[in-house]
C-alpha positions as protocol buffer text, in pm:
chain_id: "A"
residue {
  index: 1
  type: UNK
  ca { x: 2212 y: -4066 z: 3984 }
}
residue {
  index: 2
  type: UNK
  ca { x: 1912 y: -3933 z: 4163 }
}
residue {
  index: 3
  type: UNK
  ca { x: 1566 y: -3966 z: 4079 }
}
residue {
  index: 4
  type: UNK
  ca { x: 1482 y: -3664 z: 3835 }
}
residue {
  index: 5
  type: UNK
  ca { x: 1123 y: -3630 z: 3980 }
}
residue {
  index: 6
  type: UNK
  ca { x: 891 y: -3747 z: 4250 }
}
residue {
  index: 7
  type: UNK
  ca { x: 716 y: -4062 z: 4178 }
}
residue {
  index: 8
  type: UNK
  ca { x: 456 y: -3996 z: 4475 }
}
residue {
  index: 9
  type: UNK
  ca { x: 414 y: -3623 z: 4396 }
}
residue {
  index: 10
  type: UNK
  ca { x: 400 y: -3677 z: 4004 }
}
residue {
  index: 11
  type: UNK
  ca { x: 80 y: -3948 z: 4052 }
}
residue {
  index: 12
  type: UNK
  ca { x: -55 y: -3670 z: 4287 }
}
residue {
  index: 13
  type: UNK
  ca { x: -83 y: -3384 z: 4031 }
}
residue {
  index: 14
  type: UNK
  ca { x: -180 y: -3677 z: 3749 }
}
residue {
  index: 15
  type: UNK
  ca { x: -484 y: -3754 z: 3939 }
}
residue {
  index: 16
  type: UNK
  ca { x: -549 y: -3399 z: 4072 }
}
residue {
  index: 17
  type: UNK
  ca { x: -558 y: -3287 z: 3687 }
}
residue {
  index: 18
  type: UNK
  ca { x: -723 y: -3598 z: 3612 }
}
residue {
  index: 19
  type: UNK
  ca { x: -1015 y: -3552 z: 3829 }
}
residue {
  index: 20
  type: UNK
  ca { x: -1018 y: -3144 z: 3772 }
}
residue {
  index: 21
  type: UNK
  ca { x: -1070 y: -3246 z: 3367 }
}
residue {
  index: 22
  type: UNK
  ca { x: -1348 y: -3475 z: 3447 }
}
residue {
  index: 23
  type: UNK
  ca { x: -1514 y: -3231 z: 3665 }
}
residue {
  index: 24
  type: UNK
  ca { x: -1457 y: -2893 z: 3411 }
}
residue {
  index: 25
  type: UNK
  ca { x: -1733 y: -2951 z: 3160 }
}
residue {
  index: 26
  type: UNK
  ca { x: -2051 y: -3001 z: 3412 }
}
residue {
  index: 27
  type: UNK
  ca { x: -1891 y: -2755 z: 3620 }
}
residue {
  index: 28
  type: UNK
  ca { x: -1916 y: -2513 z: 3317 }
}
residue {
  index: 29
  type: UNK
  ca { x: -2233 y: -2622 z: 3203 }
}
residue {
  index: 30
  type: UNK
  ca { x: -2371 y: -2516 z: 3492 }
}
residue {
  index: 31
  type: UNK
  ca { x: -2251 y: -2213 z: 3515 }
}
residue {
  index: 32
  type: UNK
  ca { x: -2334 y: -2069 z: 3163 }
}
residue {
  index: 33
  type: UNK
  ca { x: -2671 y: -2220 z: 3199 }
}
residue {
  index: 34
  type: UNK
  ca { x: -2720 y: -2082 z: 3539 }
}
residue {
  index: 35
  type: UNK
  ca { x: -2541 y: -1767 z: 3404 }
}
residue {
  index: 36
  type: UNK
  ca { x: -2805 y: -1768 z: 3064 }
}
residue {
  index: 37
  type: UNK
  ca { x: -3067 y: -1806 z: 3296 }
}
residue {
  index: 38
  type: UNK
  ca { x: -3046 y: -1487 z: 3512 }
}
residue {
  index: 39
  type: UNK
  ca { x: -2957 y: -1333 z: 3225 }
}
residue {
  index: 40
  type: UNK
  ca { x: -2603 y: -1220 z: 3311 }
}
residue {
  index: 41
  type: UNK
  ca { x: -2350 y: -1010 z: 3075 }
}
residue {
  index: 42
  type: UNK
  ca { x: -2030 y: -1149 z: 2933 }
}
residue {
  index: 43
  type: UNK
  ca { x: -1846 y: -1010 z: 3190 }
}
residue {
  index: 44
  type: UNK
  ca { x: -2053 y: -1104 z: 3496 }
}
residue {
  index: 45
  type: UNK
  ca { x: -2036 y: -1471 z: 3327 }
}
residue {
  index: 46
  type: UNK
  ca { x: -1654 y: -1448 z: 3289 }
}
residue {
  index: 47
  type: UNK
  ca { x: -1647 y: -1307 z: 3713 }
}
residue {
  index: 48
  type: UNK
  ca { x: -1878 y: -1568 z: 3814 }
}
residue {
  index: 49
  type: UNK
  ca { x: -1690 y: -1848 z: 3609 }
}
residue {
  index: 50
  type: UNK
  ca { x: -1359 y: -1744 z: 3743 }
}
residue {
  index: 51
  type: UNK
  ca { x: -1487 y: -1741 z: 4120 }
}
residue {
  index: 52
  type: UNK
  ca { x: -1680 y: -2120 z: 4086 }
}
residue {
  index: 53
  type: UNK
  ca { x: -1379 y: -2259 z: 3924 }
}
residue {
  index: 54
  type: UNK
  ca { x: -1191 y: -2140 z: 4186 }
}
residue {
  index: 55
  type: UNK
  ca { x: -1366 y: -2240 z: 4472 }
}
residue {
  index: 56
  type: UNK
  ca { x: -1416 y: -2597 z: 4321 }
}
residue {
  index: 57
  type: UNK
  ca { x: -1038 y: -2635 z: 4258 }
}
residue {
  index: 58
  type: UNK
  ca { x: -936 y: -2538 z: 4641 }
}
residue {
  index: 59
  type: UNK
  ca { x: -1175 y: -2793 z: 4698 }
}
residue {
  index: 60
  type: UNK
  ca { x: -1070 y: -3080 z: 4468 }
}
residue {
  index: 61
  type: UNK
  ca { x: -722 y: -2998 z: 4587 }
}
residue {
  index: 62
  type: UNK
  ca { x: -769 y: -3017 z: 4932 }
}
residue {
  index: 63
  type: UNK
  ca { x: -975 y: -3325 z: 4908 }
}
residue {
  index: 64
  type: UNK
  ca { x: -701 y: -3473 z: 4667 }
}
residue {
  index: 65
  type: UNK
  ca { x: -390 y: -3358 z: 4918 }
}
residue {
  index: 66
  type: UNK
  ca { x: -578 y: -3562 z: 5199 }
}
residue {
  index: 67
  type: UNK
  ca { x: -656 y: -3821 z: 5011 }
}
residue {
  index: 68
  type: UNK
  ca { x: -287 y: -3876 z: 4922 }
}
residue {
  index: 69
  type: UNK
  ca { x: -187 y: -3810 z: 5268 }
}
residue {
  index: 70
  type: UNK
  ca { x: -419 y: -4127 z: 5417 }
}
residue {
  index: 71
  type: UNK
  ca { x: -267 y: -4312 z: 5130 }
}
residue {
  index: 72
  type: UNK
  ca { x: 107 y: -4202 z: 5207 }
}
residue {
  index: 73
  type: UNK
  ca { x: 60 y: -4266 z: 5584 }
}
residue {
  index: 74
  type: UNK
  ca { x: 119 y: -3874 z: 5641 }
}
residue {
  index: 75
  type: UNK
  ca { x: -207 y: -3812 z: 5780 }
}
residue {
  index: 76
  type: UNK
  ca { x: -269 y: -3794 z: 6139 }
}
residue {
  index: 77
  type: UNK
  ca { x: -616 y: -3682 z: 6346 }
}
residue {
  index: 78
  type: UNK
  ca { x: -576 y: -3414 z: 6601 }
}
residue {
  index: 79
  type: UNK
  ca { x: -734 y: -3574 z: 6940 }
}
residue {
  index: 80
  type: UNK
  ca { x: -906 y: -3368 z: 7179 }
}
C-alpha cells in the first residue's frame, strides 16, 4: 500500500505554519500599534492588517519553498 501522504511535503507545511505562528503576534503588534498610532478606523486597521499579513506570508512562503528546495537538492542557479 502506498504512502497516504508526503513525508517531504508534510514537514514543509509543518515548518511553514510553524514559523508563520511564531511570526503572527509581533507582526500584529505592530500593526495595531502602528495602526493606534496614526489613528486609523476599524476598518482601515482590518485593510491594512489583511494587506501586511499578506505580503509577509508570500514572503515566508517563498523563503520557506527555497529553503526546502536547497535542502531537497531541487534547487538550481540560473547562470548567465
Amino acid at each position: 500500500m502506498k504512502n497516504l501522504y508526503d513525508k517531504s511535503a508534510a514537514h514543509e507545511a509543518i515548518t511553514d505554519v510553524g514559523v508563520g505562528f511564531f511570526m503572527a503576534f509581533p507582526v500584529a503588534l505592530a500593526v495595531l500599534s502602528l495602526s493606534t498610532w496614526m489613528g486609523l478606523s476599524i476598518t482601515t486597521t482590518a485593510v491594512f492588517q489583511t494587506i501586511v499579513f499578506t505580503l509577509v506570508s508570500l514572503l515566508r512562503k517563498y523563503f520557506v519553498r527555497v529553503h526546502f528546495k536547497k535542502t531537497n537538492g531541487e534547487y538550481k542557479k540560473k547562470h548567465s
